[in-house]
N, C-alpha and C positions, 0 to 999 in steps of 0.2 A: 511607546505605543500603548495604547489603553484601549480593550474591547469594550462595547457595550455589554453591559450585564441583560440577560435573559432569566424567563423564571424558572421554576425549577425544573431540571430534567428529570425525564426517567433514567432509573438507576439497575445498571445489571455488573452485578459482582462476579467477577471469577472463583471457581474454588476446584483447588487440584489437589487436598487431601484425599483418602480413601481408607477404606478399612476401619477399625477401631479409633482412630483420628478424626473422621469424616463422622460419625456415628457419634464420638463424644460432641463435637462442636455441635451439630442438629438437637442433641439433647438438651441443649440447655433454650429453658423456654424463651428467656431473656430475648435473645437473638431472634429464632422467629417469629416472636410475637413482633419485635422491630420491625424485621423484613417484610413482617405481613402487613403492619400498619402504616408503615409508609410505601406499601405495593413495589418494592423492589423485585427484583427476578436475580432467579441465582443461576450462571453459566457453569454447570456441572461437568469438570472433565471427566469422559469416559474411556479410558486406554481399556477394559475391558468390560463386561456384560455381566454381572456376576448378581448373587441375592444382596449382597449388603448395597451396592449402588442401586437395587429397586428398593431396599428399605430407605433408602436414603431420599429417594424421590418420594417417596408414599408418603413422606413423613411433611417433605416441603407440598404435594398437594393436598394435605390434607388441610395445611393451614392456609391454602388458596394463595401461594409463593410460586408466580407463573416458573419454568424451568426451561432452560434449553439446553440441548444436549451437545457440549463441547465434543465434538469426536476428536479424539488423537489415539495416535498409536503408541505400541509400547517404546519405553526409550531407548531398547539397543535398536530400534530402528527409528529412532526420531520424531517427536511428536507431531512435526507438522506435515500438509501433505505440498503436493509440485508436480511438478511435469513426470518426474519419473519413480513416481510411488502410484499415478493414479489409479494401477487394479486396486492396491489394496482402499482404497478410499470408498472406493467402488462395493468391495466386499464389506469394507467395515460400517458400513450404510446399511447394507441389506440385512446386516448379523443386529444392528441393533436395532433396525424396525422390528425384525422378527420377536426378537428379544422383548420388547417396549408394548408389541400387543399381546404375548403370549402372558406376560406378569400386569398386565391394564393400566398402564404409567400416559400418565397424561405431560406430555411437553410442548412449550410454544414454539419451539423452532430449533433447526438444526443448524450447527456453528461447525465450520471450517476454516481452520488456523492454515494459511497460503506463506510458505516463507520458502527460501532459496531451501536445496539441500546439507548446503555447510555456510551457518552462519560465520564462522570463521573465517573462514574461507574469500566470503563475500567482503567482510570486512578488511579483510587482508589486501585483496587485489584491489575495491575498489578504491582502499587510500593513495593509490596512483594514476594522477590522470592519463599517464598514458597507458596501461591497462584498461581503466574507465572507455578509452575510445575503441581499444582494439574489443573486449568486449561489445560493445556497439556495432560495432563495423564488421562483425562476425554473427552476429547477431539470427540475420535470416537464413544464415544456413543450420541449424536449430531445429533437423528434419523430426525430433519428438513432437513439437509443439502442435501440429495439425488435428493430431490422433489425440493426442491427452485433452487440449481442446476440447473437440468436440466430443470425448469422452464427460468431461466435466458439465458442459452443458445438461447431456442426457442425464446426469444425478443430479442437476439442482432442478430438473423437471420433475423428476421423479420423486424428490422430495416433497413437494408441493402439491404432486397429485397424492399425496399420503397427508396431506393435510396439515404441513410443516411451513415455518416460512423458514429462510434461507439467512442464514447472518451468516458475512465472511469476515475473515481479520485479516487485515494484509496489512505489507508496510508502507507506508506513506507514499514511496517512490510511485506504489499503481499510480495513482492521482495524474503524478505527470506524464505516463505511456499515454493514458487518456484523454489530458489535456492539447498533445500532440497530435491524436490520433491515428498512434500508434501502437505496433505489438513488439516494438524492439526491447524495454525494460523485460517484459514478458519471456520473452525469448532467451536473451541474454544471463536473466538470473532462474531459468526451472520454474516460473512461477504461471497462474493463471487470472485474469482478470474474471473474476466470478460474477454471472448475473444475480446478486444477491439481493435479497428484498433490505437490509441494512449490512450497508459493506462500512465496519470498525477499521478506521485506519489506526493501527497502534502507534503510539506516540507515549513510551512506555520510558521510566527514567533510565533504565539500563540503555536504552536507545540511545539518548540524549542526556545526562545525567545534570545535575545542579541547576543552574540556571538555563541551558540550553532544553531542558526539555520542557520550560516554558514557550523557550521561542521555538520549538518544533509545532507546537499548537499554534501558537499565532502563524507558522508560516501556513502551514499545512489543515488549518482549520476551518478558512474560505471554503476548499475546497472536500470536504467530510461531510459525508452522511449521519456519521456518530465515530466518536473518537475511544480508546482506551487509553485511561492514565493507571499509573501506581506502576510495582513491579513482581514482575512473573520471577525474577530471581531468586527471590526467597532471603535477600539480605535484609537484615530488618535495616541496617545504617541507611538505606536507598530512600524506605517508605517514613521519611519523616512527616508528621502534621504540616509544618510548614512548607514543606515543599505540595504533599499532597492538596493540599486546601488550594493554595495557586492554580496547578493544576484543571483541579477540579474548575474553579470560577472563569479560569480562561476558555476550557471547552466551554459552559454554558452557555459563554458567550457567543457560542459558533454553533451549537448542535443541540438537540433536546435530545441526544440518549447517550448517555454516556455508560462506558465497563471501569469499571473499578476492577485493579488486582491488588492483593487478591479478598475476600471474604476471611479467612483464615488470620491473616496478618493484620488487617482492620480490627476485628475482635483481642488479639491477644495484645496490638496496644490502646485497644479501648480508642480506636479510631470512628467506628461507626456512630456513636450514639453522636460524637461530634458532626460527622457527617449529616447525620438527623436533623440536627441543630442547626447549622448551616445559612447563614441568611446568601440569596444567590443573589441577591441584589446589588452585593458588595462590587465594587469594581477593583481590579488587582493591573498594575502595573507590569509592562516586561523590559527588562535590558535591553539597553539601544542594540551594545555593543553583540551580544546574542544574536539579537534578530536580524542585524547587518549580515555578520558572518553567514547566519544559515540560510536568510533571504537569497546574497549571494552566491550560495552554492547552490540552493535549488535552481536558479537560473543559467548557471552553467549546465546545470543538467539538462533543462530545455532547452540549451544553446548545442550542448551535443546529438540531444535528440534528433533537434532539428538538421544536424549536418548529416548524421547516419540516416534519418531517413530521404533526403533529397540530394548528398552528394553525390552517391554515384550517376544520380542523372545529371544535375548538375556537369560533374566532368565530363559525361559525352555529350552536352549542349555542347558547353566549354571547349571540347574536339570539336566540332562541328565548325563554332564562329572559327577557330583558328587556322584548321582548312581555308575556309572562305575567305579569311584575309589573308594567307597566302596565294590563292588563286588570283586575287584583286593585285594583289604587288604584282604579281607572276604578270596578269597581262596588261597591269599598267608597265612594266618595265621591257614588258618587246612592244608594246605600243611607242611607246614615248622615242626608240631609235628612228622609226620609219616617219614621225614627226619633224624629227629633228632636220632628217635626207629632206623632205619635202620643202621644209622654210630652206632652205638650203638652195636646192635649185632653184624653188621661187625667188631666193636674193641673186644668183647668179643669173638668170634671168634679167631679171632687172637692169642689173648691171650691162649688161648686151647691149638692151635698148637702146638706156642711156649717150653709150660710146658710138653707138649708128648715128644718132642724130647727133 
């Protein structure tokens, strides 16, 4: 499979340094003057509120390097948010608008990383498909999901009326709760389908690693607003050029905005200025055999969707017709004796006649 090439995307880098690390990399002019001249935006993780991440921002607006403000939280509570963190998401919203107008920080939007509570976990159970379905089939009884819901709703309103757009990162799976239109993936893994003004399906190499995280874009790319490539792990073996570059050319072929992970790692192997360089024109190739396998499996996905959401009506149709053809046996079969008596005496009958005359 070969996408068509598109021209070039907007370009938003992740960066999760902070402190004395965060501070050294902005100083070097190199880089911002890149990020500024070819209008990139840099996704700033913010696990807390502090002076050096406003010097850090001052410093990217000052060179007209739009910003969005990655909220996470700290890591002994996991950086992402779910079904069952959503107060603090809630709080951690309010503490950095406050934060953001009281030091005069200009950002283009706020970013909300959506993933399960234990990605282990998820990866664990969901490598069995029968897990896969019981999850599913468990799914609506899920009694968090109503409240956190429409908790979530009310902060990406509120975001907006504060003059923010809304970027969410979720993992690819949203796509297909949606495609179904359904809220079972939703349910099933803690997670929230966000109304966001660009919803990042990550498609990250640790996700899919070597060649599959090619054909995760190709699977998953039809269906994307804007996609994230590279890797938030922090292995440098992951973020190879050639793998990145691929990447990279496949999303363009599906989305004009793509996340790079991360900023950090791009610089230290002298990734970016390649990036710059970059002709998007190129056309990049994917693995048959990739794109089978993972084609395949998203379709079993939507193949269970679809039974979790319409089997259990399904089976009491299902009761129903099978009542109903028992009832039909039922009075074909005391029908069919009193059938039987009638021809019966009608041929006895007969027979009478016959022996009269």
């Amino acid at each position: 499979m070969t996408p068509t090439p598109h021209d070039e995307p907007q370009l938003f880098f992740f960066c999760t340094l902070s402190g004395t690390a965060l501070m050294r990399l902005l100083d070097r002019p190199d880089v911002l003057n890149l990020l500024a001249r070819h209008t990139y935006s840099v996704a700033l993780a913010l696990p807390v509120f502090n002076d050096e991440y406003a010097a850090a921002t001052r410093m990217l607006n000052a060179h007209g390097i739009p910003v969005v403000a990655w909220l996470t939280l700290p890591p002994n509570e996991g950086p992402a948010f779910n079904l069952q963190n959503y107060p603090r998401a809630i709080a951690c919203y309010q503490a950095f608008h406050a934060w953001a107008r009281a030091n005069g920080l200009r950002f283009a939007a706020v970013g909300f990383n959506m993933e399960p509570p234990s990605r282990a976990a998820l990866l664990a159970g969901w490598g069995s498909a029968r897990e896969m379905m019981r999850r599913l089939w468990l799914a609506r009884d899920n009694a968090l999901f109503p409240a956190a819901r429409a908790a979530y709703l009310e902060l990406t309103a509120a975001v907006r009326r504060d003059g923010y757009e809304v970027h969410a990162y979720q993992i690819p799976l949203i796509a297909d709760d949606r495609r179904i239109g359904t809220t079972i993936l939703q349910r099933a893994l803690d997670i929230v389908d966000l109304p966001a003004d660009v919803e990042v399906l990550m498609c990250l190499s640790e996700t899919a690693p070597g060649r599959f995280g090619g054909a995760l874009i190709a699977v998953y790319g039809p269906s994307a607003d804007a996609l994230a490539v590279g890797s938030l792990s922090g292995s440098e073996a992951i973020l190879r050029w050639e793998d990145l570059r691929r990447d990279l050319l496949l999303a363009a072929a599906y989305t004009d905005i793509i996340y790079v992970a991360t900023l950090e790692q791009c610089v230290a192997d002298g990734l970016l200025e390649r990036i710059a360089a970059l002709n998007w024109g190129e056309s990049v190739r994917i693995a048959p055999l990739p794109y089978a396998v993972l084609r395949s499996a998203r379709l079993m996905v939507l193949i269970g969707l679809i039974v979790a959401r319409y089997g259990k009506k399904a089976l009491a149709w299902l009761g129903w017709l099978i009542a109903l053809i028992l009832w039909l046996r039922r009075r074909y079969a005391t029908a069919q004796p009193a059938s039987d008596n009638r021809q019966g005496a009608d041929h006895k009958r007969g027979q009478s006649k016959r022996q009269q005359r």
